[in-house]
N, CA, C and O atoms as a GROMACS GRO file, in nm:
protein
  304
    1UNK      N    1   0.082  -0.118   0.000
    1UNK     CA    2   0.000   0.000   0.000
    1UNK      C    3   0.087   0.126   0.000
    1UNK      O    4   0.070   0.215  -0.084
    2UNK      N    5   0.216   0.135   0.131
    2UNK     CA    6   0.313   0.227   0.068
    2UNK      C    7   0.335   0.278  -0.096
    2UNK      O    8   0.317   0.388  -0.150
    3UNK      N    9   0.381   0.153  -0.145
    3UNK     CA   10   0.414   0.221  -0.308
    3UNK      C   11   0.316   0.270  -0.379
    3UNK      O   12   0.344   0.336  -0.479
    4UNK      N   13   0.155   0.241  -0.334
    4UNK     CA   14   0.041   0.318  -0.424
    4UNK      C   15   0.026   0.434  -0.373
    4UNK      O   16  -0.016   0.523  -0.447
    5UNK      N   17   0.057   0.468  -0.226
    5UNK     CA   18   0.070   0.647  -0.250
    5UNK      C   19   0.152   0.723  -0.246
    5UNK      O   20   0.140   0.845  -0.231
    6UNK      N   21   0.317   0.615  -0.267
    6UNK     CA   22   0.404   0.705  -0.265
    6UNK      C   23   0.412   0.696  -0.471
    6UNK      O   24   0.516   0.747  -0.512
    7UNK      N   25   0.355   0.663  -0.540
    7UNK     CA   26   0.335   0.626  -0.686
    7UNK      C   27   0.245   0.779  -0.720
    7UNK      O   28   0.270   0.861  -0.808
    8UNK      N   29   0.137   0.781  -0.622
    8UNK     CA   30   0.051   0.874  -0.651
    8UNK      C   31   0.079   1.007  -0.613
    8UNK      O   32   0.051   1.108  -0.678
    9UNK      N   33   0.152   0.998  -0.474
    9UNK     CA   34   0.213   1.103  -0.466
    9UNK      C   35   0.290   1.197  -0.524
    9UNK      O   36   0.279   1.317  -0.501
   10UNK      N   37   0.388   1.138  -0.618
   10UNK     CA   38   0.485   1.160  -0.673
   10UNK      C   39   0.475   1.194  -0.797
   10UNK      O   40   0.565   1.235  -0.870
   11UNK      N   41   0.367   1.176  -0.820
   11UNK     CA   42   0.304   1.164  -0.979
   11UNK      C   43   0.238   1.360  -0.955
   11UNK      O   44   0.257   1.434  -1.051
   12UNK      N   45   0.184   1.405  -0.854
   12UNK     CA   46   0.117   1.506  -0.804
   12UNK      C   47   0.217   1.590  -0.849
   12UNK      O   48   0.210   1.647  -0.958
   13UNK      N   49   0.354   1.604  -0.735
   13UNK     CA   50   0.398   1.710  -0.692
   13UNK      C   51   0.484   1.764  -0.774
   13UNK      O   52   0.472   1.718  -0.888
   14UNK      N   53   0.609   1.886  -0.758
   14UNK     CA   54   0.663   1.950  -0.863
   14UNK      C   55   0.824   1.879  -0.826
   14UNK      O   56   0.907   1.851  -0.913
   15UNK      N   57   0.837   1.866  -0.720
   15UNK     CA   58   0.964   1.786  -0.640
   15UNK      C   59   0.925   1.642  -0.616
   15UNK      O   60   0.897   1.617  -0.499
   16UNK      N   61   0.916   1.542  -0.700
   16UNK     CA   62   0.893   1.411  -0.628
   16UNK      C   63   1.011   1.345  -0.523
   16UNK      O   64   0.978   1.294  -0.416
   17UNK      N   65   1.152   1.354  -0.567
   17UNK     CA   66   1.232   1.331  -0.498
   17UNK      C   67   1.211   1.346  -0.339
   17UNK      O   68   1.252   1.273  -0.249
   18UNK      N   69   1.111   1.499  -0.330
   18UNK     CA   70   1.119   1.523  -0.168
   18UNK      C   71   0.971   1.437  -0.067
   18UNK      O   72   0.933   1.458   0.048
   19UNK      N   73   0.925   1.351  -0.163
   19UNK     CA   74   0.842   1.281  -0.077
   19UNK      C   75   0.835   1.142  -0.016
   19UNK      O   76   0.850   1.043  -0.088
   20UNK      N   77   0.814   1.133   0.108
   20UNK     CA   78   0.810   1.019   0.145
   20UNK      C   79   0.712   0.961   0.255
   20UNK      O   80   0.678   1.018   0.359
   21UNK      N   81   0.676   0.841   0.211
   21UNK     CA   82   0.589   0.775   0.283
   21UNK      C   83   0.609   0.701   0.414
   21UNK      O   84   0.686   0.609   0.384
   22UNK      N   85   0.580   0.690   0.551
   22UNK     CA   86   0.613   0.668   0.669
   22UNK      C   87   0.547   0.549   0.762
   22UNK      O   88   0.531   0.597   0.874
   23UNK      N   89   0.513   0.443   0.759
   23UNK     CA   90   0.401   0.346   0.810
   23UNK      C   91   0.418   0.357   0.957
   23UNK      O   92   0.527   0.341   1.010
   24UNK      N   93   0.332   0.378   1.009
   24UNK     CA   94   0.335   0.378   1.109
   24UNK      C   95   0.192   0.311   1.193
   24UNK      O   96   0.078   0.352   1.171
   25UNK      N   97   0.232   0.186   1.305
   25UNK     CA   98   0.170   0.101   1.330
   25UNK      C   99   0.086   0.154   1.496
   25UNK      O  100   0.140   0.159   1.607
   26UNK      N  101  -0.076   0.193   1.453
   26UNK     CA  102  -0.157   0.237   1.597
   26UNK      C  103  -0.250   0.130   1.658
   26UNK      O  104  -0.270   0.023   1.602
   27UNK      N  105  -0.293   0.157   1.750
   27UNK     CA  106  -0.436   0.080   1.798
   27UNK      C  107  -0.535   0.099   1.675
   27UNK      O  108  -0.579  -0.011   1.639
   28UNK      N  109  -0.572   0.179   1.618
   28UNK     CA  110  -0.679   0.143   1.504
   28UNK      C  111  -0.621   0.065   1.367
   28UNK      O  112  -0.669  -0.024   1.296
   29UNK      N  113  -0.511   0.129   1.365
   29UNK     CA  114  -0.439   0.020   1.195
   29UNK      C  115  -0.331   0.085   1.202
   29UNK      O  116  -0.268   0.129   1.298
   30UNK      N  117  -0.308   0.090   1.044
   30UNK     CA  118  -0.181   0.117   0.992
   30UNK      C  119  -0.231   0.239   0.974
   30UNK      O  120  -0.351   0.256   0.956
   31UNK      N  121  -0.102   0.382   0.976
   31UNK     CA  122  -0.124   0.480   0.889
   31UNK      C  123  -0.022   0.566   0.802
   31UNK      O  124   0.082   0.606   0.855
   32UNK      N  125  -0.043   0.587   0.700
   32UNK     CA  126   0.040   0.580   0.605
   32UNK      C  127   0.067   0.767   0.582
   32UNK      O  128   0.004   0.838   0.503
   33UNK      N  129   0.166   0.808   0.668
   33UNK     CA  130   0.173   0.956   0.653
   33UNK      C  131   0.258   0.982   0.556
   33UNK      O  132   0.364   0.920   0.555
   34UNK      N  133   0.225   1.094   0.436
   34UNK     CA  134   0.258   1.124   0.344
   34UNK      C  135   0.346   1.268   0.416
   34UNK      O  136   0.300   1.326   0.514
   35UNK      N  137   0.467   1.307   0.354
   35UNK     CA  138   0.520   1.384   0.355
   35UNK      C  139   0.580   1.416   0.244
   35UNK      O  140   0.648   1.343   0.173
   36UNK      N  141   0.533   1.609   0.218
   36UNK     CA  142   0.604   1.617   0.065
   36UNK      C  143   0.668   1.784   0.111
   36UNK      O  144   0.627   1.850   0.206
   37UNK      N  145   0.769   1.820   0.018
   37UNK     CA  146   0.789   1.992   0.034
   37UNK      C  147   0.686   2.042   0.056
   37UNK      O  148   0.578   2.012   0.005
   38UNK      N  149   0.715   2.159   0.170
   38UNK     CA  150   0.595   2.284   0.177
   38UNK      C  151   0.560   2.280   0.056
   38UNK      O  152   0.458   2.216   0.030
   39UNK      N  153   0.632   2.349  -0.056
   39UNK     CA  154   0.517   2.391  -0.168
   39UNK      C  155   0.420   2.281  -0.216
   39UNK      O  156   0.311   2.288  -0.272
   40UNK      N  157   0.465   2.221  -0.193
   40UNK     CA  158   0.391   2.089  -0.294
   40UNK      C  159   0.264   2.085  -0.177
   40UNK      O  160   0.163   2.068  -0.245
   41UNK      N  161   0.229   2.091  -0.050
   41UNK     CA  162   0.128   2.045  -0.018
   41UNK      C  163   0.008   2.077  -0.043
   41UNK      O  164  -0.072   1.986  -0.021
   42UNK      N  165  -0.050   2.208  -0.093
   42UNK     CA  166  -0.137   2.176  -0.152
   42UNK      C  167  -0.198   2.130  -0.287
   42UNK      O  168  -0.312   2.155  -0.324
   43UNK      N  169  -0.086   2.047  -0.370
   43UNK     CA  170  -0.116   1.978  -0.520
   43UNK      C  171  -0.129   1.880  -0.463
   43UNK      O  172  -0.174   1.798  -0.542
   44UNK      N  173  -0.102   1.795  -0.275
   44UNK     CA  174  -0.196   1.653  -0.283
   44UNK      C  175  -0.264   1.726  -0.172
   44UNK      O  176  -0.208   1.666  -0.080
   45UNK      N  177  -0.326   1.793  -0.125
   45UNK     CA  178  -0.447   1.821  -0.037
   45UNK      C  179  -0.559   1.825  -0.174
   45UNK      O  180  -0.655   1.749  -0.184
   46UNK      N  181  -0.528   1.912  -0.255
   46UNK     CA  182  -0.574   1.976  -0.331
   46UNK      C  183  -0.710   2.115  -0.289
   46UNK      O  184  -0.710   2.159  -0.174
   47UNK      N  185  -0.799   2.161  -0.378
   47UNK     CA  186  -0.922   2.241  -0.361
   47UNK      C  187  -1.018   2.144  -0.264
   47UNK      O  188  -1.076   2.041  -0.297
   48UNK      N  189  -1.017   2.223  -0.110
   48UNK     CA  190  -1.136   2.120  -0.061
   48UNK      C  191  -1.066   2.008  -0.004
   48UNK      O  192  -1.095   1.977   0.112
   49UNK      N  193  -0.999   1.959  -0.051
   49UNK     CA  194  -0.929   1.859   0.010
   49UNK      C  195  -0.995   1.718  -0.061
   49UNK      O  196  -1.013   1.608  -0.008
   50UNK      N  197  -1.023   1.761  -0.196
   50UNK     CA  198  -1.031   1.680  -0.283
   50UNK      C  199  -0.930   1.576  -0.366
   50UNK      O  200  -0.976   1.489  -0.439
   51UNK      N  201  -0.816   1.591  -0.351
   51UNK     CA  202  -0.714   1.486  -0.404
   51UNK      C  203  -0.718   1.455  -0.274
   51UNK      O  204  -0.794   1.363  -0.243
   52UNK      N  205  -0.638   1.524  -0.165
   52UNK     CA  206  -0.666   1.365  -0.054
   52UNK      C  207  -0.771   1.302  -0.008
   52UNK      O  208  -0.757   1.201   0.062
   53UNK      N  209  -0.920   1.363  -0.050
   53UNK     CA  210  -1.011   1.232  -0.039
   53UNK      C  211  -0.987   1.106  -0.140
   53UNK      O  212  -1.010   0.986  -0.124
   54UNK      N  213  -0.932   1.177  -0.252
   54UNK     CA  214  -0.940   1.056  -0.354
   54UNK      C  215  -0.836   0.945  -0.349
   54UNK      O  216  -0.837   0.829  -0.391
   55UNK      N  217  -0.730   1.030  -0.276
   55UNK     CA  218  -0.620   0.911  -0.211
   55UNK      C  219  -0.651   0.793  -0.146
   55UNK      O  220  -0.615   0.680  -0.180
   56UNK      N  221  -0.734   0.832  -0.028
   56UNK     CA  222  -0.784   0.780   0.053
   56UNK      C  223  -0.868   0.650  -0.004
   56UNK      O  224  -0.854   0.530   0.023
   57UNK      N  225  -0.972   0.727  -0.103
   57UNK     CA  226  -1.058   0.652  -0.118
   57UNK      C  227  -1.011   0.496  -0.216
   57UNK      O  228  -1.057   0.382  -0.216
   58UNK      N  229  -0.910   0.557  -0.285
   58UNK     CA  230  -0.790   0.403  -0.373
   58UNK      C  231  -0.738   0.354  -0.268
   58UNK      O  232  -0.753   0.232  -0.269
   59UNK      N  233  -0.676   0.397  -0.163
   59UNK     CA  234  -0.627   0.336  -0.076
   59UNK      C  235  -0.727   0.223   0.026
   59UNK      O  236  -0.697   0.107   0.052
   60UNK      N  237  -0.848   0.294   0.072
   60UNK     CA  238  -0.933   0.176   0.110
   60UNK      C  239  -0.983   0.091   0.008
   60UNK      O  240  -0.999  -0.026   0.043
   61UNK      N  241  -1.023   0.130  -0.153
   61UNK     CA  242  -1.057  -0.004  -0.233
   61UNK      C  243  -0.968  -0.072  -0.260
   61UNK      O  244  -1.000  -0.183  -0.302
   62UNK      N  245  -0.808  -0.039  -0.250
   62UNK     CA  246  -0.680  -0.149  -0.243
   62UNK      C  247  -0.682  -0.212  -0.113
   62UNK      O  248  -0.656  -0.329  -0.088
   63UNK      N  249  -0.709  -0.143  -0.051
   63UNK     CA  250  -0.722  -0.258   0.132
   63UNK      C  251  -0.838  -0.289   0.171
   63UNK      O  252  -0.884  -0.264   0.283
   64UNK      N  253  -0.908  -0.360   0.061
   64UNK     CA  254  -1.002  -0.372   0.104
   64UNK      C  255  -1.046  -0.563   0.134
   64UNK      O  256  -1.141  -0.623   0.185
   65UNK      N  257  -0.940  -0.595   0.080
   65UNK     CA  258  -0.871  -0.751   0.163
   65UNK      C  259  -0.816  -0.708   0.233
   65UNK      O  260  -0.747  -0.809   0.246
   66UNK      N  261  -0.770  -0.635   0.309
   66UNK     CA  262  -0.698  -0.644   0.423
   66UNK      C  263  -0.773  -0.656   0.568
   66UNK      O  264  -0.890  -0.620   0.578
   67UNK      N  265  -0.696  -0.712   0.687
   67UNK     CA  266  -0.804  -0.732   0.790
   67UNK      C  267  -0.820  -0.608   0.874
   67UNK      O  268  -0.927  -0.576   0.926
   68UNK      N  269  -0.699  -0.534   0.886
   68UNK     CA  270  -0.660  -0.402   0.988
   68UNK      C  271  -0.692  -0.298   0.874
   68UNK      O  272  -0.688  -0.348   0.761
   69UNK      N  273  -0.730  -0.136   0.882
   69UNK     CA  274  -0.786  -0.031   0.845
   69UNK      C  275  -0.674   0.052   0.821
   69UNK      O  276  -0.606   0.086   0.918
   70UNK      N  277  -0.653   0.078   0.742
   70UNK     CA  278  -0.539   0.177   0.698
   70UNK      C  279  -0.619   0.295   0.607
   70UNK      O  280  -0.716   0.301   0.532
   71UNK      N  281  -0.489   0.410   0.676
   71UNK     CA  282  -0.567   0.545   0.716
   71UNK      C  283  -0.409   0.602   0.608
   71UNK      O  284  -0.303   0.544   0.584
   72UNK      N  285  -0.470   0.753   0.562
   72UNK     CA  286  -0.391   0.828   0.478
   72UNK      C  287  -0.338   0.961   0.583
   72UNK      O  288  -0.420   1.014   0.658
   73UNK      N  289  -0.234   0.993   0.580
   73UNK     CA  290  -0.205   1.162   0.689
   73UNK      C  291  -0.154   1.212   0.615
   73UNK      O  292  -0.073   1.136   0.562
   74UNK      N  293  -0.152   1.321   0.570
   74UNK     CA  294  -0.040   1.438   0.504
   74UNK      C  295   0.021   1.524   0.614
   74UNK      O  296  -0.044   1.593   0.693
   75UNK      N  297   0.162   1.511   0.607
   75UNK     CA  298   0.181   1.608   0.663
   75UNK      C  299   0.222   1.717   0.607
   75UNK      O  300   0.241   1.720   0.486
   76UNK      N  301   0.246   1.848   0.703
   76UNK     CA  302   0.283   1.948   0.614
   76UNK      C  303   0.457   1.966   0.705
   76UNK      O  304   0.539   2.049   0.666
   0.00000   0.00000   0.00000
């Protein structure tokens, strides 16, 4: 699941080199915090916060065999 949003990520921003994906293991699941350059964060937030719903939303129909819930974070 890492490589589908660090694939998607990277595909977004103007610096791909500066992004990276972080797994990190909670009581609810996995969560997969995205980190990209300041500038770049809002080309994956996007208007509304419409590209990271849509992240999200590939990311749960790819885990959607999975048994634990994996969650998307951007950081800035």
């Amino acid at each position: 699941m890492r490589e589908l949003v660090l694939f998607i990520s990277r595909s977004l921003v103007d610096h791909p080199e500066q992004v990276e994906v972080f797994e990190v293991e909670n009581e609810r699941g996995l969560v997969l915090q995205v980190k990209v350059a300041p500038e770049d964060v809002g080309k994956v937030i996007g208007k509304q916060g419409r590209i990271a719903k849509a992240i999200r939303s590939l990311v749960k129909a790819a885990s959607s065999h999975e048994t634990r819930r994996i969650m998307v974070d951007i950081l800035s």
